[in-house]
C-alpha positions as CSV (number, residue, x, y, z in Angstrom):
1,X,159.4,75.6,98.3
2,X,158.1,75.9,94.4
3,X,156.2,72.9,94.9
4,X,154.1,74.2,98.4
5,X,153.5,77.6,96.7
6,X,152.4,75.8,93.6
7,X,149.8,74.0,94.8
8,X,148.4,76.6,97.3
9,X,148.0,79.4,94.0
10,X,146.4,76.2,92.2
11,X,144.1,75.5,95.2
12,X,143.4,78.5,95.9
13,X,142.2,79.4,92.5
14,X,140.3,76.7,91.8
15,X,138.6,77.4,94.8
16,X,138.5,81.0,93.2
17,X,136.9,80.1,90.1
18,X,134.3,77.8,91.3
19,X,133.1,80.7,93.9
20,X,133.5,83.4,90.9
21,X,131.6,80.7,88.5
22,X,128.9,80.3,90.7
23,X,127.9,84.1,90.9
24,X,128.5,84.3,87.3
25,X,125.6,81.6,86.8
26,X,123.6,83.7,89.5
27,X,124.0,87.0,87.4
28,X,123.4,85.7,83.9
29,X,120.7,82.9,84.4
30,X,118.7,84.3,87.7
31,X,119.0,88.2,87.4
32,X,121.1,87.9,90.9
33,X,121.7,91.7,90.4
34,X,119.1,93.4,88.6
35,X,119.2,93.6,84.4
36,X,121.3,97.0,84.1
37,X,123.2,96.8,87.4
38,X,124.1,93.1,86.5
39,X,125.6,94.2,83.2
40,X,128.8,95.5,85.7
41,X,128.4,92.4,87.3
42,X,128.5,90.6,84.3
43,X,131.8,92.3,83.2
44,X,133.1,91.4,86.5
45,X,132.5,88.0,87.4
46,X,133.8,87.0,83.8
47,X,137.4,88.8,84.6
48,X,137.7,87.3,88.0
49,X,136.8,83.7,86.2
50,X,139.2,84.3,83.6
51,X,141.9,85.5,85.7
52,X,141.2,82.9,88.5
53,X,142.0,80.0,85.2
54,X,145.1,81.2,84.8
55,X,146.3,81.0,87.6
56,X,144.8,78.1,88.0
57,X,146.2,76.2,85.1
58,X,148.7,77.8,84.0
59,X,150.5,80.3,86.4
60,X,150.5,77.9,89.6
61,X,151.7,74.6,87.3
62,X,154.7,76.9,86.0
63,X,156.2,77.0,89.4
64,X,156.3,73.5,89.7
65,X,157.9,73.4,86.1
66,X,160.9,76.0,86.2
67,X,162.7,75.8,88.9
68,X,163.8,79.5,89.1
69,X,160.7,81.7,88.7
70,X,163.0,84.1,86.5
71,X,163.0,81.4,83.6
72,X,159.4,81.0,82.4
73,X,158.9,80.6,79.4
74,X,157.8,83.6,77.1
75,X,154.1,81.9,76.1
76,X,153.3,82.0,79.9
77,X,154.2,85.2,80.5
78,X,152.2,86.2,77.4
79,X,149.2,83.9,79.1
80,X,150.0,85.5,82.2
81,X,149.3,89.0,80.7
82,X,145.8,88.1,80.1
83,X,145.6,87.3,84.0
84,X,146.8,91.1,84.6
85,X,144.2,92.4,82.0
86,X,141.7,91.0,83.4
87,X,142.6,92.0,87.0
88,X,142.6,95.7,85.6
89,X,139.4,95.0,84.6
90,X,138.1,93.6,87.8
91,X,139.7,96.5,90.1
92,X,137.9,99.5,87.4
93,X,135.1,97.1,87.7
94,X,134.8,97.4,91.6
95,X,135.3,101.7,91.3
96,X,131.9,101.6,88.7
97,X,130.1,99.1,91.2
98,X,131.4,101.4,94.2
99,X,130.1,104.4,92.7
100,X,126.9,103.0,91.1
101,X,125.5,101.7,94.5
102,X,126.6,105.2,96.2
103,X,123.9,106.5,93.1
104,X,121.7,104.3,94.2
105,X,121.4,105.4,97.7
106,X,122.4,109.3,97.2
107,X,120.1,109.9,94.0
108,X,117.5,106.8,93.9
109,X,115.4,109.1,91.7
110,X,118.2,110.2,89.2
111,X,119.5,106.7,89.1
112,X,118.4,105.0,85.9
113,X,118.7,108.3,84.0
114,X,122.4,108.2,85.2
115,X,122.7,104.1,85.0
116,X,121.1,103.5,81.5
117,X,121.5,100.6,79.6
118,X,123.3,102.5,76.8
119,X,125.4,104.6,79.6
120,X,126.1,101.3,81.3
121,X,127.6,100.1,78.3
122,X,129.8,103.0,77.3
123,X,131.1,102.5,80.4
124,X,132.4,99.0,80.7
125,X,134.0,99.9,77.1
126,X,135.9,103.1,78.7
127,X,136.8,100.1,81.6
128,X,138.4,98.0,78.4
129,X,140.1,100.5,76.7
130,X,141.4,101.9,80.0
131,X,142.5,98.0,81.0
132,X,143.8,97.5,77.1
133,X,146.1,100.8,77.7
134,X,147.5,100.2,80.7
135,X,148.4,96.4,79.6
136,X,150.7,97.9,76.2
137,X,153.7,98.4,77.5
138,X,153.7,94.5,79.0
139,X,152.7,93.5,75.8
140,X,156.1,94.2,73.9
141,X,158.2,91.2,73.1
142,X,161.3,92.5,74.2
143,X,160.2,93.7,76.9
144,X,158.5,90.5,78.2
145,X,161.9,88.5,76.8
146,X,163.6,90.4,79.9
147,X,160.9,90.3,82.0
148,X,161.6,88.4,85.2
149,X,158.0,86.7,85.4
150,X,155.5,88.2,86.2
151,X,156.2,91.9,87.7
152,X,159.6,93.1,87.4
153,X,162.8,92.8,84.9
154,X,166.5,92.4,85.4
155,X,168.6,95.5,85.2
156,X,171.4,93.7,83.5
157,X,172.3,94.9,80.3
158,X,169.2,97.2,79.7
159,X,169.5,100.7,78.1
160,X,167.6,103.5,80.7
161,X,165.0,103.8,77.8
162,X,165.0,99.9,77.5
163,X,164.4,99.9,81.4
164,X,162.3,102.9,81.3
165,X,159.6,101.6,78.8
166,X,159.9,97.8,80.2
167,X,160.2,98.3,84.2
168,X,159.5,101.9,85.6
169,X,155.9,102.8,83.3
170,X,154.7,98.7,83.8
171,X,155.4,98.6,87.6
172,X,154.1,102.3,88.2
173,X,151.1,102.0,86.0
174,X,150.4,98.2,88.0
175,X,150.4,99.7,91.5
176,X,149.2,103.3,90.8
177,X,146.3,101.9,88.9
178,X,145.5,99.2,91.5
179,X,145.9,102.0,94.5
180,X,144.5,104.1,93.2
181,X,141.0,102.5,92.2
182,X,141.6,101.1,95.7
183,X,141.2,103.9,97.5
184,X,139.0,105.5,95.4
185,X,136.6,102.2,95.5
186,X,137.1,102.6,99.4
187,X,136.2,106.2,100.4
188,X,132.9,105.8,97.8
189,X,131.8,102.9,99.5
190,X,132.5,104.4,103.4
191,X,130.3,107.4,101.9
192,X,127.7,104.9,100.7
193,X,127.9,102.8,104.1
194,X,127.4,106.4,106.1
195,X,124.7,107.2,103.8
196,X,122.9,103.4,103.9
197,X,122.8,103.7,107.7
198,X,121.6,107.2,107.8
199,X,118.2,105.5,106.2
200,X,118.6,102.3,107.6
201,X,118.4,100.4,104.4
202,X,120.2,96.8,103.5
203,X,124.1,97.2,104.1
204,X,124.9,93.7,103.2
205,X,126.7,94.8,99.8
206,X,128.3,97.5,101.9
207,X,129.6,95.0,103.9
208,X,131.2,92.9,101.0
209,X,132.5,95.4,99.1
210,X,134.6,96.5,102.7
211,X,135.8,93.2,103.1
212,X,136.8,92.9,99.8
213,X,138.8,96.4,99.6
214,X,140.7,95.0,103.2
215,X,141.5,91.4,101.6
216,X,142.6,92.8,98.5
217,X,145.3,95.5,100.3
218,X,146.3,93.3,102.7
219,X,147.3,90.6,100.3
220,X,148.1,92.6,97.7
221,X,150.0,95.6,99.4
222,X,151.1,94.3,102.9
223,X,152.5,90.7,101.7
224,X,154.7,92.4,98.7
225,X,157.2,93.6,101.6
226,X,158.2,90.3,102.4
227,X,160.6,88.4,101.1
228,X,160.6,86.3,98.1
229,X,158.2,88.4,97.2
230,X,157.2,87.3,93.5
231,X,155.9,84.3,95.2
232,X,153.7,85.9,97.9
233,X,152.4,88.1,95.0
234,X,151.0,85.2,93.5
235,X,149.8,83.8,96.6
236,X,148.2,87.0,97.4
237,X,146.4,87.8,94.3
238,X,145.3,84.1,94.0
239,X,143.9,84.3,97.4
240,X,142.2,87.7,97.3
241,X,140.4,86.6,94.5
242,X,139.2,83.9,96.4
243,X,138.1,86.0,99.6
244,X,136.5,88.2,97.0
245,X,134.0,85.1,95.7
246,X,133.8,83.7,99.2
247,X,132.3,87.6,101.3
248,X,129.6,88.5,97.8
249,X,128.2,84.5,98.4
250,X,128.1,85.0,102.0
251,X,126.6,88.3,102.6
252,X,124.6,88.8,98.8
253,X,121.0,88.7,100.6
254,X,119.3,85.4,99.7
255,X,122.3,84.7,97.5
256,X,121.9,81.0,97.5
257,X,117.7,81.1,97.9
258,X,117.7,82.9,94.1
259,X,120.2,80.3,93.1
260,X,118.5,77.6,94.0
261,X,114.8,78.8,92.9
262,X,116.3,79.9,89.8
263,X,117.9,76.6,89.0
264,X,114.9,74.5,90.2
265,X,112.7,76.9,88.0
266,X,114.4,76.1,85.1
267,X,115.1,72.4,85.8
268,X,111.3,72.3,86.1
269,X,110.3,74.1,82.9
270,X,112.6,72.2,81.0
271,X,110.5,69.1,82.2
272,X,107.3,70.7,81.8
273,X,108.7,71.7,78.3
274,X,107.9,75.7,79.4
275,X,110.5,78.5,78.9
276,X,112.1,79.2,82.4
277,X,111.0,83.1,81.5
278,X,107.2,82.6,82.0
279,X,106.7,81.3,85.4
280,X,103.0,81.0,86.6
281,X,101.1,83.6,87.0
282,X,99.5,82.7,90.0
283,X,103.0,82.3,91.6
284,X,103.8,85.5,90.2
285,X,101.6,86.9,91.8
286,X,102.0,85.2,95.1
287,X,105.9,86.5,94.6
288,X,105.1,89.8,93.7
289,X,103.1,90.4,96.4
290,X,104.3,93.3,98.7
291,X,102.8,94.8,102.0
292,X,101.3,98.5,101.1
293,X,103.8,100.1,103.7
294,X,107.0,98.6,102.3
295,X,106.3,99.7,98.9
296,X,107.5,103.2,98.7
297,X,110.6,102.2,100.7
298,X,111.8,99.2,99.6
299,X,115.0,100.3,97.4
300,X,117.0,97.4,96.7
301,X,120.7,98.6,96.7
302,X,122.4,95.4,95.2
């Protein structure tokens, strides 16, 4: 049994990382998502890489090692504490993308006056010291001494205030905080998706962030009733990460076209011995080109 569910969470996360990895390259290197807008993006694709590698290499090879999940060692629940942070991060990450996009579309005028580089900023720091709260109470030795790995403790022996501080405010703060930016990420971007079809605009990211919100709950939420359920937690958050990379590749417009004429640009420059940043002008200004009528209503939304 260990052994199967090992290698699916390894799998599955590999596969996780290589999708997340790859729209990390796309944002940095290519400007997938725009220079201010791709600073969220940015912040997320680097926790959903980080968090997809530990599961990888260290959560899914732990359940081949002990054979009772209960008995991991205290290092890897410390390693796998970094795997929750950064899954805070990604789920208050969605809520900021969610509600930047419905700005985009509600106020496109207001929108870089609201979204400004040093606004954008301030808020992925409130998104780490919100993730960096909610993480302290799993961060106390004792606490993750009695922890039975990775979401719950044993009853046992504990004081109520030892069980208080090490069970109820860790497992309430986990699922209130991932409901709740759930939902909330949910109803902003039904809003936004009533809005985008209002003005008949692109609702590809619409789309994505849909699917993500319905892979996330139903492996997330749904598959924690079963049994054995500390293992179909892991399955589930390994694969929802995974179905997370795999709906932003498939429906990011020309997600793979930028990719590929960003990497061939710079592949090329680097022959010619040209910075990838100055492309020709002449191509530029093939590129750049845009029919008077589409001008005034082409607002990209991703």
């Amino acid at each position: 049994m260990s052994l199967v569910i090992s290698s699916t969470v390894i799998f599955v996360s590999l596969a996780s990382l290589f999708l997340h990895t790859t729209i990390l390259y796309g944002v940095l290197f290519c400007n997938l998502f725009g220079k201010i807008f791709g600073r969220l993006w940015l912040f997320r694709e680097v926790a959903y890489s980080v968090q997809a590698a530990v599961l990888a290499f260290c959560v899914g090879p732990m359940l081949d090692w002990y054979p009772h999940i209960d008995d991991a060692a205290l290092w890897l629940k410390y390693v796998t504490m970094i795997a929750t942070f950064f899954s805070y991060v990604g789920v208050l990450s969605n809520l900021c993308i969610a509600i930047n996009r419905c700005c985009i579309v509600k106020m496109p005028f207001k929108y870089k006056t609201l979204f400004s580089k040093e606004r954008t900023s301030f808020l992925i720091l409130i998104v780490l010291v919100v993730s960096i709260t909610l993480e302290i109470p799993s961060l106390n030795p004792d606490c993750l001494r009695i922890t039975t790995f990775p979401f719950s403790v044993k009853q046992e022996g504990l004081s109520k205030f030892e069980y208080f501080f090490c069970g109820s405010i860790r497992k309430h703060l986990d699922w209130a905080t991932a409901l709740l930016a759930t939902i909330c990420t949910t109803i902003i971007d039904c809003y936004t998706f009533k809005l985008v079809l209002k003005i008949f605009k692109i609702i590809a990211n619409q789309v994505v962030a849909v699917l993500w919100t319905a892979t996330f709950g139903s492996f997330y939420f749904f598959f924690n009733t079963w049994s054995r359920r500390e293992y179909f937690t892991l399955i589930s958050w390994s694969t929802g990460t995974m179905l997370d990379g795999i709906a932003i590749v498939l429906f990011t417009p020309d997600f793979f076209k930028q990719l590929f004429y960003c990497k061939g640009r710079r592949l090329l420059s680097q022959a010619n011995g040209t910075s990838p940043g100055t492309p020709d002008l002449h191509q530029l200004h093939l590129c750049t080109r845009v029919p008077r009528e589409k001008r005034a209503v082409n607002i990209n939304i991703t």
